[in-house]
N, C-alpha and C positions, 0 to 999 in steps of 0.2 A: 536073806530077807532085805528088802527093800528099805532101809531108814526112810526112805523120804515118803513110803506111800501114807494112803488113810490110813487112820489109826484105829485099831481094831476097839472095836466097845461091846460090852455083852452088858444087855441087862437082867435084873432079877424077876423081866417079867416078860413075855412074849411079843409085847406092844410096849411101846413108850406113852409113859404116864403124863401127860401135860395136864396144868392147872386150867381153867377157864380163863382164855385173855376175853379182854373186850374187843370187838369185830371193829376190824380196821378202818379207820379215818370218823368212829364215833366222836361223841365226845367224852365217851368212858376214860376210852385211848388217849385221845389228847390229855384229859387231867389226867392221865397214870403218868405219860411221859413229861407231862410239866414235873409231877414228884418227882419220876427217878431222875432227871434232869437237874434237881436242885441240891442233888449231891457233886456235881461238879467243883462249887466254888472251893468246899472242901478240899476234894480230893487235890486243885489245883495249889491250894497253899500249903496242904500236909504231903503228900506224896511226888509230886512233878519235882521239887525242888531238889528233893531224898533221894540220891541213885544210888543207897542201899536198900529201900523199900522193898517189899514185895507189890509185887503188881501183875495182876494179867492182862494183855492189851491185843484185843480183837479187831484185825486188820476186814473191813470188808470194802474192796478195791471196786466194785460194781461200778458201770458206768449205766447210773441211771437215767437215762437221756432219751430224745425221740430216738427208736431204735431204725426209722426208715432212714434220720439223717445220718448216724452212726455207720450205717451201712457202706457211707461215701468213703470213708477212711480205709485206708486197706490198712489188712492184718488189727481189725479194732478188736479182735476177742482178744488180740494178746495183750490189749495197753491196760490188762487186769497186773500186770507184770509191773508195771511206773511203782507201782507203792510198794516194789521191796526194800526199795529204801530204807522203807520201816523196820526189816529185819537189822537193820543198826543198832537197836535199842538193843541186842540182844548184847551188847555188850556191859550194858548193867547187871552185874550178878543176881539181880535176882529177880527179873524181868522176866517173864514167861510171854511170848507171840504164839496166836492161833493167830492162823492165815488161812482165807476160805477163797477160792476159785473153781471156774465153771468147767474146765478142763486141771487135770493133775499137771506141774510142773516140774519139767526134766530135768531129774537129780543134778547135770552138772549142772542148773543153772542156780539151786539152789546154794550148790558145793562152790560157786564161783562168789556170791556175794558173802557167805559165811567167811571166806578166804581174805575177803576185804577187811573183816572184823581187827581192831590193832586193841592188845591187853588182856582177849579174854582165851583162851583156845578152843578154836573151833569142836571139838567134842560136846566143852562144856557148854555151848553153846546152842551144841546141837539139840541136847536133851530139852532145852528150852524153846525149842520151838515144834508145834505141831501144826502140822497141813492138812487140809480135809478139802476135798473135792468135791460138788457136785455131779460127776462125769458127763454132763450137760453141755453139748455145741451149740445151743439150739439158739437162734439172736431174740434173746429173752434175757432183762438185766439179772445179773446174779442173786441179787438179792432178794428178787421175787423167785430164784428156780432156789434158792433157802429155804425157804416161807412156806415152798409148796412139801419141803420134804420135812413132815415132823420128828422121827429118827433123828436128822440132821442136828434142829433145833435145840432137842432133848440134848444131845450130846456137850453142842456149844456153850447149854443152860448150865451144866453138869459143871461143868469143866469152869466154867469163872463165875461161879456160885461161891458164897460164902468167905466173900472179901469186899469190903470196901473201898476198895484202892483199885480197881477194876475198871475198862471204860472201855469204849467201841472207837474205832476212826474208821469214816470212810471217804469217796473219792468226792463223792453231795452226796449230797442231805435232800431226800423226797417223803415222801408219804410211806415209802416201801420200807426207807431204812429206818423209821419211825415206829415204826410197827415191828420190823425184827429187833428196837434197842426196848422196846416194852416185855417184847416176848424172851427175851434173853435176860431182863432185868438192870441193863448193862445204860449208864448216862453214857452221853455218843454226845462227843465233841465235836462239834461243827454245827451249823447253823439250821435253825426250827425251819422245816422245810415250809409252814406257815408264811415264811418271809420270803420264799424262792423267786417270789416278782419280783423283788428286787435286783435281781441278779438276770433278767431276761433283757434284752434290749429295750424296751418300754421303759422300764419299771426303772434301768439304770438312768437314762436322760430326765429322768421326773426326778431320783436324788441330785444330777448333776446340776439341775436348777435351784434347787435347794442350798447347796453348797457353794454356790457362786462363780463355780469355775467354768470354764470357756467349753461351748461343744457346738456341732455342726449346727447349724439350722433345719428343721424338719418337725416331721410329725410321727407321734406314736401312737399305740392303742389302736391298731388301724387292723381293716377287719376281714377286706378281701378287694377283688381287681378294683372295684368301683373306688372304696377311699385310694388305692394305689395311686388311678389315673389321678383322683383329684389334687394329691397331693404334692406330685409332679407337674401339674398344669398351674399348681399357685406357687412352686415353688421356682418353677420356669419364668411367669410373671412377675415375680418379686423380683429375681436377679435373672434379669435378658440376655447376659452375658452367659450365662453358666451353663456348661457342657455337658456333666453329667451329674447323676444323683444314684444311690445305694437302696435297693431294696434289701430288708433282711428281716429273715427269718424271726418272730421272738426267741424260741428257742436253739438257733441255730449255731453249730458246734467247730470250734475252728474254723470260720472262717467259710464252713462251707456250705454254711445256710444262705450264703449274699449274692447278689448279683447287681450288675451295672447298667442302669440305664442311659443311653448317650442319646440328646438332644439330637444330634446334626442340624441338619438343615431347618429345624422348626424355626418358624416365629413366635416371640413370644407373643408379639401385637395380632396375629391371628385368632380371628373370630371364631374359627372350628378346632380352638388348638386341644382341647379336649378331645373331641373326635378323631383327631392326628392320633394322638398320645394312645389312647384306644385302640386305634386299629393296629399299629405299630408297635404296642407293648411285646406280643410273642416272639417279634422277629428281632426288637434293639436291645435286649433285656439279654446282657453276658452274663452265663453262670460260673461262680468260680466252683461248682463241683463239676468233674468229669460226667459227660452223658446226663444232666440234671435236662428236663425239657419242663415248658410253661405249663403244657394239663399237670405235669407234677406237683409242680414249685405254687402253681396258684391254688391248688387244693390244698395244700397244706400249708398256705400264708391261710387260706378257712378257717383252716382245724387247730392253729395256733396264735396267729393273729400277728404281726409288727409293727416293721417301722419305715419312713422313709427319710432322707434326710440328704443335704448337699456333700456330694465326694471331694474331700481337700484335696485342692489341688495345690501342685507347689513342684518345681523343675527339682529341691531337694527338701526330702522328706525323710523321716525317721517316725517309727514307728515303737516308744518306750512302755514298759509297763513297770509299776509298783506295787510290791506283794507285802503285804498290811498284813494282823490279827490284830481281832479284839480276844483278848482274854474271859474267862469265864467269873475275871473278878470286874469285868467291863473297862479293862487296863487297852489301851492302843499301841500297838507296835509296829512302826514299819520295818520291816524284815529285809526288804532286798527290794534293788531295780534291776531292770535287764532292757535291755535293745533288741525287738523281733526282728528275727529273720522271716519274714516274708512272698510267699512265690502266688502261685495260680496265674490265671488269666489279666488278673488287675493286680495284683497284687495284696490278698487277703486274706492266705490261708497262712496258717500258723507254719513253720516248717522247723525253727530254731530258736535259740536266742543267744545274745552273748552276756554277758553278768562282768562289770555292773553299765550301768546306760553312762551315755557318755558323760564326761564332766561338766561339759558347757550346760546340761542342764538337770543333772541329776537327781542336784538337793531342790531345784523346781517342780520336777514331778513327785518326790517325797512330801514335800508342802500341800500338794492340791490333793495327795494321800490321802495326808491328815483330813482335811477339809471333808473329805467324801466319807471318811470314817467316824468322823463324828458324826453327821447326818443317819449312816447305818447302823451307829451305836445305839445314837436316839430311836429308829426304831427297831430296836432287840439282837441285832445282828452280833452274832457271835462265831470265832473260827477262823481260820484263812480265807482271802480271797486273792482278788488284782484287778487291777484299773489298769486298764489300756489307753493310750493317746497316740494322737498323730501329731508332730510335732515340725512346726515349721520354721526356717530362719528368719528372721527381717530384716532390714535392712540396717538398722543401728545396731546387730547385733546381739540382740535378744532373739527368745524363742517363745513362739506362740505353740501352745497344747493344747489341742483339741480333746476331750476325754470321749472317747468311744462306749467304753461297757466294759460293766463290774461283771467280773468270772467268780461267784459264789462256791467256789468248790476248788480243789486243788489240781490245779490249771497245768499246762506245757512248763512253766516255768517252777515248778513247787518241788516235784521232785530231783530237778541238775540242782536244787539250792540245800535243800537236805541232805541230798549227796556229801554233799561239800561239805557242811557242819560236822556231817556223822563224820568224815575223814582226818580233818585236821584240826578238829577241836576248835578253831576260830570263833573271833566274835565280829558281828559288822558295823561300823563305827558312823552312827549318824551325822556324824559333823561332818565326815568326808565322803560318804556314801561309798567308803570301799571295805573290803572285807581284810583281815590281816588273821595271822594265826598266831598261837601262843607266843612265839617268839618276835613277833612284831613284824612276819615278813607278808606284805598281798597277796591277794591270791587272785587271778583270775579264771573265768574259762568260755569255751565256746560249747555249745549244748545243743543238739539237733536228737528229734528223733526217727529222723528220715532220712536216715542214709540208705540206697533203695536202687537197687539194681538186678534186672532179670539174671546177669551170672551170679550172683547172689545166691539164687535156689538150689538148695538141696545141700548147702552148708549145716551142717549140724553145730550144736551150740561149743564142744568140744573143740571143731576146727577153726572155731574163730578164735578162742581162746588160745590154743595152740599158736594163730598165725600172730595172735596180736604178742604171747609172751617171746614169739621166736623172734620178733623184729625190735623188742622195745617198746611196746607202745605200753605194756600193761602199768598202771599205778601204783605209782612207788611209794610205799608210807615212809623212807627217810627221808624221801628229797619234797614229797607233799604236791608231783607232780605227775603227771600222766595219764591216762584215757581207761574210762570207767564206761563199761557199758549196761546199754539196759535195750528191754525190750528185745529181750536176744529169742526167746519165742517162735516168733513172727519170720527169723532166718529162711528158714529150711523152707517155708511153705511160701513165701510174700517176699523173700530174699532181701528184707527190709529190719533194722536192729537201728537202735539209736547207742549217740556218745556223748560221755562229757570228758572235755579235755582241759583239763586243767594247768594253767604253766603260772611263771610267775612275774611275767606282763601278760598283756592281751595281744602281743605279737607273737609269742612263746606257747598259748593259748591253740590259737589259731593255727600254726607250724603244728603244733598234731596234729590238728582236724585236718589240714590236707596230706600230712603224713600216711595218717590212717587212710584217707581214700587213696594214695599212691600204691600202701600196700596192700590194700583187697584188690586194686584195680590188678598188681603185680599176680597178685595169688590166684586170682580167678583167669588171669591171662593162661598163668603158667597150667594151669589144672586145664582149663575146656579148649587152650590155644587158638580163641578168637578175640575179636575185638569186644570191646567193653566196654558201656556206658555209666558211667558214674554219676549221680545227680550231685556237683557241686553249690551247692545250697545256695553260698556267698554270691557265686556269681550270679543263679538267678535273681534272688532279692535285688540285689544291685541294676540288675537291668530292668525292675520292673515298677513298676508303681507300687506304693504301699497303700492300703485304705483298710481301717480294722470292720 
């Protein structure tokens, strides 16, 4: 028998018995979820501390997002896979994980991060976790193809019923997962999806003003082509110099909700620059998604609304982010910085990061953290997020940071940094923005989840694991170094897995990550004996503009 399949459930009745919830997005619903909601602060000060507790913790990895942007990403059904992470926890004895996904995941990938567990033995481990499937392809977010199967429900109900030390995570926080932490009865940590403006591109520059920290010039809340043109026609006039400007998405997901508008040859002293900019928008307008075309992109700048606003420019650019929680006691922690890696057409789809952002300005972007955290404190924000910047040198030396948008949900950088905790026990040291582990040594790494190659395909999750233990590359709990992968999924079909590589500089870091691509490029030479293209990450980022 399959350990890893669903789990078999019989009931005492033909049909699953559910109570009357109130119909989704009332306001029955809402105050039910403000109650079960108000057992968090509790739970956070009696049990999160205690890792002998009993506890059951309900993984739902959904990527509740517009599903036609989602679409851009390849292999996005498997990035349900980012949050195993959370199977770490299972090294608390007495921790129980339900993990729910739209497709079943393949036993070794299961039997791989279990393997990663240091203290508890994989059996005993095993028993503590159970996986439940939707067996759902369909691009429909998971936690609404939950919601539609009440069996499902009933089951998850069952199952972390009768504890209060019990809570839900998921990837954000919508309307959807509001509804199944009502129906489950389960307080879901992360933030009231009530407050989800906040975290769209709009809603982010209206805190950033707030807060007083430096961001592009531009306009939000902007509603279709006509504010577009206007907003690029005043914002061409204000500064006659300036080349290009950034439309984006509100909701727009790595990166690959934006596109680039390039001036050329306008003037801005022209009497018809309006009517220029108009007629011109379909054709100067670069998308950084693949095949994205204007009837698309402007129908759904409609149906969602954004932003427009001036692209920094600078011959060198860095692009940092800082990853914040408020606590459920309304406590503020900044948690980690990282340095994106960067690629598409201009420079602004997500592709990696490295951890931690650089020195020269680290404890700078942890400062304007804070600053942005407090404003989201004040209005109710609770959970992980990240503040994005682009970040430019001056000429005395300093660094000017532009802050781009708040990522309400747990973003590209969330899971390489829980990797890393769950691994070597470490703590990260606010005064120096570096992370160190028990015994006082750093730790760095480089973290991509696009390493992405057509010989790639038809790798199974086994043969990576194979090629990576036969060379070295796999992570080493004595030495607290080595390459940790995720998104292994996504292989066989999209020939795309992500890595974290951990060493203990950031040059040490890095010599894995191109390690690793020497040895698939080696592996996949030797297996199909053609040429092979590798996407080395570093190097595009490097060659290309950065803009978030």
């Amino acid at each position: 028998m399959n350990p890893y399949s669903s789990m078999m459930w019989r009931y005492p009745h033909p049909t699953p018995i559910l109570p009357d919830f109130p119909m989704p997005e009332s306001t029955e619903e809402i105050e039910e979820f403000a109650r079960v909601q108000s057992r968090l602060p509790e739970l956070f000060r009696e049990v999160f501390p205690n890792p002998l507790a009993p506890r059951t913790v309900v993984v739902i990895p959904s990527l509740s997002l517009d599903q036609s942007e989602l679409k851009k990403v390849s292999g996005v059904h498997h990035y349900e896979e980012r949050m195993l992470c959370m199977l770490m926890l299972l090294r608390l004895p007495c921790t129980r994980v339900i993990y729910i996904t739209s497709q079943p995941i393949v036993p070794a990938v299961i039997d791989y991060y279990l393997g990663l567990l240091s203290g508890i033995p994989g059996a005993h481990a095993r028993k503590r976790l159970l996986l439940f499937s939707c067996h759902d392809a369909s691009p429909t977010p998971l936690t609404q193809k939950i919601l539609a199967r009440p069996r499902l429900v009933q089951r998850l109900r069952e199952l972390a019923s009768g504890g209060e030390h019990n809570h839900m995570v998921c990837f954000n926080s919508t309307p959807l997962e509001r509804t199944l932490s009502v129906r489950l009865g389960l307080p879901l940590y992360a933030c009231d999806p009530a407050l989800s403006y906040l975290g769209s591109k709009s809603g982010s520059r209206e805190v950033f003003r707030e807060a007083g920290v430096l961001l592009p010039d531009g306009f939000e809340n902007l509603r279709d082509e006509r504010d577009v043109v206007e907003a690029l026609v005043t914002l061409k006039r204000r500064y006659p110099e300036m080349r290009r400007a950034v439309v984006k998405l509100n909701e727009g997901f790595s990166g690959e909700g934006n596109a680039l508008f390039s001036y050329g040859d306008l003037d801005a002293r022209s009497e018809d620059l309006e009517t220029q900019i108009r007629q011109r928008l379909p054709s100067l307008l670069r998308f950084e998604a693949k095949d994205e075309t204007w009837p698309r992109f402007s129908r759904k700048f409609e149906e969602m609304g954004g932003i427009v606003e001036c692209f920094v420019e600078g011959e060198i650019k860095h692009s940092p982010s800082v990853q914040c929680r408020i606590n459920p006691l309304g406590e503020i922690n900044v948690i980690s910085t990282h340095d994106q890696v960067l690629g598409g057409p201009s420079g602004q789809i997500f592709l990696g990061c490295t951890f931690p952002a650089k020195g020269e300005y680290r404890l700078d972007i942890q400062e304007a953290g804070e600053k942005i955290s407090r404003v989201l404190r004040s209005r109710g924000v609770m959970g992980r997020y990240s503040v994005d910047f682009i970040s430019i040198p001056q000429p005395d030396g300093t660094w000017e940071h532009y802050a781009i948008e708040i990522n309400l949900r747990k973003g590209g950088t969330t899971h390489p940094f829980m990797t890393l905790q769950f691994l070597t026990d470490g703590l990260y040291d606010l005064e120096t923005g570096l992370y160190n582990t028990p015994s006082g040594q750093p730790r760095f790494y480089y973290a991509s989840d696009n390493l992405e190659s057509e010989s790639y395909k038809g790798l199974a999750a086994e043969d990576l694991i194979d090629i990576a233990v036969y060379h070295g590359l796999h992570y080493h709990g004595a030495t607290q170094q080595g390459v940790a992968f995720h998104l292994i999924g996504a292989l066989s079909e999209f020939g795309k897995f992500g890595v974290l590589c951990i060493g203990d500089t950031p040059e040490k870091a890095y010599e894995l990550y191109t390690k690793t691509v020497e040895v698939m490029d080696g592996a996949t030479k030797q297996a199909r004996g053609k040429n092979v293209r590798v996407f080395s990450i570093l190097n595009e980022a490097q060659a290309a503009d950065v803009n978030g």
